[in-house]
C-alpha positions in Angstrom: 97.6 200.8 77.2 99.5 200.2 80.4 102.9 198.7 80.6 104.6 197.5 83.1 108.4 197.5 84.2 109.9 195.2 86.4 112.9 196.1 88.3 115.7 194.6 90.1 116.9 195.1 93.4 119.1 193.4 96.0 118.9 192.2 99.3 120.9 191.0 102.0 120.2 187.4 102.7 119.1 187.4 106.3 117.2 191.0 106.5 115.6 189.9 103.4 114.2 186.8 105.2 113.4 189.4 108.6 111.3 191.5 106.0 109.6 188.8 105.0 108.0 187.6 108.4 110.9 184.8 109.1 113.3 184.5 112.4 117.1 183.5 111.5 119.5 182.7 113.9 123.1 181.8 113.1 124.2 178.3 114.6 127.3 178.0 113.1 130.1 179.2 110.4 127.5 179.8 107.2 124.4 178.0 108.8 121.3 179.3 109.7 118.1 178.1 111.9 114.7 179.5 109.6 111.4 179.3 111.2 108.2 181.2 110.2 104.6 180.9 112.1 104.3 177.4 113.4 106.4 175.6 110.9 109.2 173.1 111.4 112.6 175.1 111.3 114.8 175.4 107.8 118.9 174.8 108.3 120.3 176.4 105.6 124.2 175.8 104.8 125.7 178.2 102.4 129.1 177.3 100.8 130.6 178.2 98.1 128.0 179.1 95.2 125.3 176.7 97.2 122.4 177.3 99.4 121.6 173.6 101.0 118.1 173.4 103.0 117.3 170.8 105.4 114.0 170.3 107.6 114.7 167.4 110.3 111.4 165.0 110.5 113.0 163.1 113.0 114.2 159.6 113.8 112.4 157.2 112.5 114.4 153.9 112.4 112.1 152.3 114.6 108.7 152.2 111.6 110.9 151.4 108.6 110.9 148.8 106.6 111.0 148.0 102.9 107.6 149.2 102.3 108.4 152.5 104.2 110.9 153.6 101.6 108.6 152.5 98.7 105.7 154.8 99.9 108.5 157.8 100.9 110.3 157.2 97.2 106.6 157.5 95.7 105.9 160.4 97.6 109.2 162.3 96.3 107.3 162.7 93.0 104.4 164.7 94.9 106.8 167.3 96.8 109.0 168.9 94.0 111.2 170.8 94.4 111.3 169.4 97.8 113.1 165.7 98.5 112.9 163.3 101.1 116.7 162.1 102.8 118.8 160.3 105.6 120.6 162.2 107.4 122.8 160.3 108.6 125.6 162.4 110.4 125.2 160.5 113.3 124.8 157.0 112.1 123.2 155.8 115.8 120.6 158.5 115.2 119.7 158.6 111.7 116.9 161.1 110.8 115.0 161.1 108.0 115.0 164.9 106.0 113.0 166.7 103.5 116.1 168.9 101.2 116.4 171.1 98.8 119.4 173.4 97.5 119.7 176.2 95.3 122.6 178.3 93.4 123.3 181.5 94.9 124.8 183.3 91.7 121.3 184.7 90.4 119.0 183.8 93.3 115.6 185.8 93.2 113.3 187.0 96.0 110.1 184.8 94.2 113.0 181.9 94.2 114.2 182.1 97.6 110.3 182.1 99.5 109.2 179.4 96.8 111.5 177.4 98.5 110.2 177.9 101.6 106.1 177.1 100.6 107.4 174.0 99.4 109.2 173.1 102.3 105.8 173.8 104.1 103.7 171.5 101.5 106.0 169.2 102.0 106.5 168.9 105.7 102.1 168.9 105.7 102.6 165.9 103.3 105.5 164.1 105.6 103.4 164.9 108.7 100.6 162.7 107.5 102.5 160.4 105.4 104.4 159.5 108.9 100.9 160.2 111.2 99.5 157.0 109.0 102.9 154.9 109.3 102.9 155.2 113.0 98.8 154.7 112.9 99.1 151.2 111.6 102.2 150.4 113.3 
């Protein structure tokens, strides 16, 4: 019979991404530009106990309309963990955002890159979801 133990060990937050095949660059006090491969880049805040994540999709006050949100509501349910947002810093320039956020107390490695595939299904699901908006437009 074989048995197997799992063990635990930790990792520093941005060589554990390095390791993992992802460039970080600081941008500011506790932020953090994330890309891997092709991919739209991650911002990742961390305060306090809290890991935020935000990928920008862009601007996109020029195709909205009540049936916009609808479809983008709808298509929340599809990309969990992920959600769709406003960000709306700059209210001239809103941008519409895919966001997540975690706890930083007992984050795991599995945790932390699971994040990041679903950030990647998601922006593939945005990318057409917007591609078809703009089509018909």
């Amino acid at each position: 019979m074989r048995v197997l133990i799992a063990t635990r060990k930790e990792e520093e937050f941005v060589p554990f991404l390095k390791m993992n095949g992802f460039v970080v660059e600081t941008v500011g006090d506790s932020i953090f530009k994330v890309t891997r491969d092709e991919e739209l880049p991650v911002f990742i805040s961390i305060s306090d106990n809290n890991m935020y994540f935000e990928v920008d999709l862009g601007n996109v006050s020029k195709i909205v309309d009540k049936n916009f949100y609808f479809k983008l509501l709808d298509l929340n349910t599809e990309i969990l963990p992920v959600g769709f947002g406003i960000n709306n810093t700059n209210p001239e320039d809103p941008h519409l955002v895919l966001v997540e956020s975690r706890e930083t107390g007992d984050l795991s490695d599995q945790e932390l890159l699971a994040v990041f595939d679903a950030f990647e299904l998601a922006t593939d699901k945005a990318e057409a979801f917007l591609a078809g908006i703009i089509t018909n437009k």
